[in-house]
C-alpha positions in Angstrom: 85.7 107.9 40.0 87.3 105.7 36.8 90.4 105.9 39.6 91.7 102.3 40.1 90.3 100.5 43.2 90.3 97.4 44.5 87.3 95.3 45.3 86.2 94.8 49.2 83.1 92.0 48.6 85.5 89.5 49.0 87.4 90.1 52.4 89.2 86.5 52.8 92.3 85.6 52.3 91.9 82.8 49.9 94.2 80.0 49.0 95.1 78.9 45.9 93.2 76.7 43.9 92.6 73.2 44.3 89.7 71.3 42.8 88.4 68.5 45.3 86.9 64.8 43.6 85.5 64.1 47.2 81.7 66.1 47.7 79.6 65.6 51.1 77.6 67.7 53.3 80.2 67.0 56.2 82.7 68.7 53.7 85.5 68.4 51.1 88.5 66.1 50.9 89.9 64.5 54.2 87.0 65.6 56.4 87.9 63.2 59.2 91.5 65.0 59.6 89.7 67.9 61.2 87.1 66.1 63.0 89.4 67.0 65.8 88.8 71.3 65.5 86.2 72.6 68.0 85.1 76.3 68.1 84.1 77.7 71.4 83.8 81.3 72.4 84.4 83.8 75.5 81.8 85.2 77.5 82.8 88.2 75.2 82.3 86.5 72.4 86.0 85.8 71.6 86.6 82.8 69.1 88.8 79.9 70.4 90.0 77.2 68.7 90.3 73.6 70.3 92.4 71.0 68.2 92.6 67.2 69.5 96.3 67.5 68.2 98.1 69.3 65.3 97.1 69.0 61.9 99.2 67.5 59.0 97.4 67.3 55.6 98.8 67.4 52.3 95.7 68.4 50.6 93.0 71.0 51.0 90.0 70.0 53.2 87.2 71.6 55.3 84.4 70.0 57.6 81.4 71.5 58.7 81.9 72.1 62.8 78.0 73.4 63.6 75.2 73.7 61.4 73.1 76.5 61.6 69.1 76.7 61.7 68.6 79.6 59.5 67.5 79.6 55.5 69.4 78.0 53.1 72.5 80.1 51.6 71.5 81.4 47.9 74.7 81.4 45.3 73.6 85.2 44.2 73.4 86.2 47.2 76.1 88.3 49.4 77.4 86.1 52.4 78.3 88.2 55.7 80.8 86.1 57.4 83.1 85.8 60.8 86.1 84.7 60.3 89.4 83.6 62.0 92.9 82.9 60.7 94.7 79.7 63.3 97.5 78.2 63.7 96.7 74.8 62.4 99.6 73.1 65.0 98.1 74.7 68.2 95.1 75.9 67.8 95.7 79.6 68.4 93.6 82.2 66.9 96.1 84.9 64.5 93.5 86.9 63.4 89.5 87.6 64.1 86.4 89.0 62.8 84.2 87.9 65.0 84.4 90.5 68.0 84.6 93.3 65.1 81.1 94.0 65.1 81.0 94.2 60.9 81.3 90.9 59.0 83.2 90.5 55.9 81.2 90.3 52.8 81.8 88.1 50.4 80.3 88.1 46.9 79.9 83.9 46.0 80.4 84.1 41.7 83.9 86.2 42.9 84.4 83.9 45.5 84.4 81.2 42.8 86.8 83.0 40.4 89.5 82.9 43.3 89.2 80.1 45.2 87.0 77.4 43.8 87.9 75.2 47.0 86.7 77.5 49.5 83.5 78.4 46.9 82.7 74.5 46.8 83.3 74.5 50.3 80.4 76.8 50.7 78.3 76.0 47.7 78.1 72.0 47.7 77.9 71.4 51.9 74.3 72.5 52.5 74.9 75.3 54.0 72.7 77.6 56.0 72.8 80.6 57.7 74.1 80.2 61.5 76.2 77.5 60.2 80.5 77.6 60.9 82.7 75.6 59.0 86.6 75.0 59.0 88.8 74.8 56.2 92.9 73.8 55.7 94.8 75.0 53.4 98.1 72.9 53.6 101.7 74.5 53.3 102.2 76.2 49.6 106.1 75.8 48.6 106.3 77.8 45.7 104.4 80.6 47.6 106.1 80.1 50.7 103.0 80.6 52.9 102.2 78.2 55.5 99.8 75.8 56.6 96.5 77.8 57.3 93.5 76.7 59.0 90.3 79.3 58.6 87.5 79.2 60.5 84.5 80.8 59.0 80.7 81.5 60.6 78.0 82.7 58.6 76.2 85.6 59.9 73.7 86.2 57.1 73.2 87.1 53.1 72.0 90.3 51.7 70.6 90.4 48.0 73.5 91.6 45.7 71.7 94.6 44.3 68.8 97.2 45.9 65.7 95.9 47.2 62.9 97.5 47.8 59.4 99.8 46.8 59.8 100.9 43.2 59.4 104.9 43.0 57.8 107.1 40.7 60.7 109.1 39.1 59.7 113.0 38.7 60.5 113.6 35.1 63.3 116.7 35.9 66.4 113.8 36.1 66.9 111.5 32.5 64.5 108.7 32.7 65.6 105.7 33.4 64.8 102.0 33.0 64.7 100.4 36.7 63.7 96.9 37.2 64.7 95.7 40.7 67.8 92.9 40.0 68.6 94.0 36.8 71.1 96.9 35.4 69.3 99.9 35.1 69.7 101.5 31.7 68.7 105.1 30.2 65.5 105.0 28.8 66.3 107.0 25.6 67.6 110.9 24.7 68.4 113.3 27.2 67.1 116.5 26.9 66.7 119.5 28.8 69.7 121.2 30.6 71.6 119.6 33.1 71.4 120.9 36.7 73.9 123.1 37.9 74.1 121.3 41.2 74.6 117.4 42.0 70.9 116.1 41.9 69.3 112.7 43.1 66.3 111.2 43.7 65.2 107.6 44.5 64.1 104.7 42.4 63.8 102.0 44.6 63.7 102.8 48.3 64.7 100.7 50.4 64.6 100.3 54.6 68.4 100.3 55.4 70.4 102.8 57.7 71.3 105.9 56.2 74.6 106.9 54.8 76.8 109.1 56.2 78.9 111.2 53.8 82.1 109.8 55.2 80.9 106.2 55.1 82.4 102.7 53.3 79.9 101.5 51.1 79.0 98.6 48.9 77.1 99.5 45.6 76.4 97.9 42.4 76.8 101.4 39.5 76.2 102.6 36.2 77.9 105.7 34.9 76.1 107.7 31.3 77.7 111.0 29.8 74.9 113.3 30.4 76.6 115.3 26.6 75.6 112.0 24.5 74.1 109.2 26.6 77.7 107.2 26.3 77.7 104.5 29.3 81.6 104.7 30.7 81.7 102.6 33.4 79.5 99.9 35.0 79.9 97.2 37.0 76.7 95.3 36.3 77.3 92.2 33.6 76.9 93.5 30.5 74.9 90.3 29.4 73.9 86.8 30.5 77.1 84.9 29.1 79.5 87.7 31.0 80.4 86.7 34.5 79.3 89.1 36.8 81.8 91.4 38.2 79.9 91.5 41.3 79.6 95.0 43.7 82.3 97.1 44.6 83.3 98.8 47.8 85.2 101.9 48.9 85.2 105.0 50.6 82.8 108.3 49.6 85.7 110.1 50.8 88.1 108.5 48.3 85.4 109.1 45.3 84.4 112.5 43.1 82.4 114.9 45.7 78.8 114.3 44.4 78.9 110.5 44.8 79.0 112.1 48.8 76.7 114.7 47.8 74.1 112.4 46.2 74.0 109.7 48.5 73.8 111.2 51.6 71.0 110.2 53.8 69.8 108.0 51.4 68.9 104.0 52.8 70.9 101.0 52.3 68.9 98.8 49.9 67.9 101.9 47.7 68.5 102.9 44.2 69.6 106.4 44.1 69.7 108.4 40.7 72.4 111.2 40.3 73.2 113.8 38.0 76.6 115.1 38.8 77.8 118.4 37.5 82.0 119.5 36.5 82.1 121.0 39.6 81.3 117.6 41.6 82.5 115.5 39.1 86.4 116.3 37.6 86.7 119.3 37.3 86.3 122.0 34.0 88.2 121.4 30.9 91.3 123.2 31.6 92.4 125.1 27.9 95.9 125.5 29.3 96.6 121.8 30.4 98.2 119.0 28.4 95.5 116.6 27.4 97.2 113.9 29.5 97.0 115.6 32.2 93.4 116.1 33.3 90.9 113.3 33.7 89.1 112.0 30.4 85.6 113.1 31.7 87.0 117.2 32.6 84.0 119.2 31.8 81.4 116.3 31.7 78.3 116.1 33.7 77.7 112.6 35.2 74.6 110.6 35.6 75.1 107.5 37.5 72.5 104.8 38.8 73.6 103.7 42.4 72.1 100.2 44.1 73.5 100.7 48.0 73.7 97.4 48.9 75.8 98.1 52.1 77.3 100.8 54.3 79.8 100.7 57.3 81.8 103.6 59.5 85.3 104.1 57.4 88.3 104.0 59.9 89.0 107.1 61.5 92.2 108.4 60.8 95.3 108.9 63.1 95.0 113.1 64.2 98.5 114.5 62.0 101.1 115.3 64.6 103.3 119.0 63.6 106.0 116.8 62.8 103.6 115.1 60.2 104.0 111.7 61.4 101.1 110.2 64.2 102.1 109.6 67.5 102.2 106.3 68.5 102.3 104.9 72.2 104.9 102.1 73.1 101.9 99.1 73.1 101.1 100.8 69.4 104.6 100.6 67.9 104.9 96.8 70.0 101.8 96.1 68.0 103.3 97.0 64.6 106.7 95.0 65.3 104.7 92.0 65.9 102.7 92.6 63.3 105.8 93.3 61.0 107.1 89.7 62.4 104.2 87.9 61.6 103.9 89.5 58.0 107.5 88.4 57.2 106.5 84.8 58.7 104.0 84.4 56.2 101.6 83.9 58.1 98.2 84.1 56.6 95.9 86.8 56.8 91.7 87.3 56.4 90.1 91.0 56.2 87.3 92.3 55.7 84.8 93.5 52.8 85.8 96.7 52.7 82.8 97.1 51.7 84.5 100.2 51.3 87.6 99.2 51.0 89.2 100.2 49.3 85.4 99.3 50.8 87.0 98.2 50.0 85.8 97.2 54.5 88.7 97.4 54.9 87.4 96.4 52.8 88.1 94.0 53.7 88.0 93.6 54.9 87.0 92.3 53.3 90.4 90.4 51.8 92.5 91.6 51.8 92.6 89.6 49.8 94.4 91.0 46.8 91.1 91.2 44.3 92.4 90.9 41.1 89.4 91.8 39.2 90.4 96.1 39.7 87.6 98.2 38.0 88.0 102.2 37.2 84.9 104.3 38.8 87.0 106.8 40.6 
């Protein structure tokens, strides 16, 4: 870990930022403009968008198109949202979640750091669970991206941290202070020898699937120096007045070996405690290498305090061809080319929350959007 990764809660593409006067539970800004969007789906649950005729805004705007019948949405909280990118002249669906299976996660407070329309679009419409909502992003000169329209469903929220029965800890592994919402924090000196091999054991158990060594996951961490008790990495606030960061996706397979080690078979929802040795961490000090050259923490063992808020499959991987490059089928390489085209269009773009992506979901889904709040916990 303390590699640079990008975020995958948030897995929209986001717009830029335009604060709205104009406040109702229909929506923000010219809400009649798109009383003319429908969304229907296929028998096979394929979204499709209906417009009365071609929209031509000059400001942001969003309306609510159904509202749903489940609990109210909760700011904290983690949003899992459907999501499709259309063509706001015809009507025609660029890109979908919604057949995907896995939701894109998005973290609210992050959401509000990089696109307050969308967050207030959200936040201030009464939103509940079940409910689907269209918002237009009109044409961005400087940016050269065109007009957007993004129609978002929400699926359901997830607490932001691990949830669950509190566990007696069994006094081999550092203690640590655990309260259920809050950072965890070491509970004073270490003592004793560190294990040899990576170690873990659960605080909080929660009643999630179980993770796969090779799985995207979305976690809230804290990283301690088992040598001194130094805290190197975290991505809980540090206080109340800090925004919060918010949880971070990505990969086991991209992380040190005894994040993979520690967590497997443990449930989403938990709070796993690990003690990671050299050997699983990064590596012994090496006496012959320049000190630039090997990672800051060679030759430490690692405790970290995992909440495993999420999991998902990570993509499988094209199968390496002799010539070291995949082999793609004509409909794959069409599929790029149009891609390509589209890309060099401009034309907007939603992913996933990575919850691993780099959770980043792929992440992104979440987003891809290009997070720019990058932490270091590779």
């Amino acid at each position: 870990m303390h590699r640079s990764f990008r975020r995958t809660t948030v897995a929209l593409s986001v717009p830029a930022v335009l604060l709205l006067s104009s406040c109702s539970t229909e929506g923000l800004g010219d809400t009649d403009a798109l009383s003319g969007v429908e969304l229907h789906y296929t028998e096979e649950g394929v979204p499709e968008v209906i417009l009365r005729s071609p929209l031509e805004i000059e400001e942001e705007a969003s309306r609510v198109l159904d509202r749903g019948d489940g609990e109210d949405l909760d700011e904290e909280q983690i949003l899992e949202v459907s999501h499709a990118v259309v063509d706001p002249e015809t009507g025609e669906v660029q890109q979908e979640s919604f057949t995907e299976g896995t939701p894109s996660m998005v973290f609210l407070p992050q959401m509000q750091e990089q696109s307050e329309f969308i967050y207030d679009s959200l936040t201030d419409t009464d939103l509940t669970v079940g409910s689907e909502i269209a918002l237009f992003e009109p044409a961005n000169v400087e940016s050269q991206a065109p007009a957007t329209l993004l129609v978002l469903r929400v699926e359901g929220q997830s607490e932001a941290y691990a949830s669950g029965e509190a566990q007696e800890q069994s006094g081999d592994l550092p203690e640590i202070e655990s309260t259920e919402g809050e950072a965890p924090e070491l509970a004073g000196e270490i003592t004793g020898d560190a294990p040899e091999e990576t170690t873990s054991e659960v605080l909080i158990q929660g009643d999630g699937e179980e993770i796969a060594a090779d799985d995207q996951v979305v976690v809230r961490y804290t990283g301690w120096k088992y040598s001194d008790g130094e805290q190197f990495d975290s991505n809980w606030p540090a206080d109340d007045e800090e925004a919060d960061p918010g949880p971070a996706g990505f990969p086991l397979a991209n992380l040190v070996p005894g994040w993979a080690e520690g967590l497997e078979g443990k449930q989403v929802g938990s709070r796993v405690l690990m003690v990671i040795p050299p050997e699983a961490g990064y590596g012994e000090v090496d006496e012959d290498a320049e000190e630039d050259d090997q990672h800051e923490l060679a030759g430490e063992t690692l405790i970290f305090v995992v909440d495993l808020i999420a999991s998902a499959d990570a993509p499988e991987a094209a199968p390496a061809q002799p010539g070291g490059q995949p082999e793609l089928t004509e409909e794959e390489i069409q599929e790029m080319m149009e891609e390509m085209e589209s890309q060099q269009e401009g034309g907007a773009e939603g992913g996933e929350a990575d919850s691993g992506g780099d959770a980043e979901n792929s992440d992104s889904e979440n987003t891809d959007s290009e997070n720019q709040n990058e932490e270091e916990t590779e």
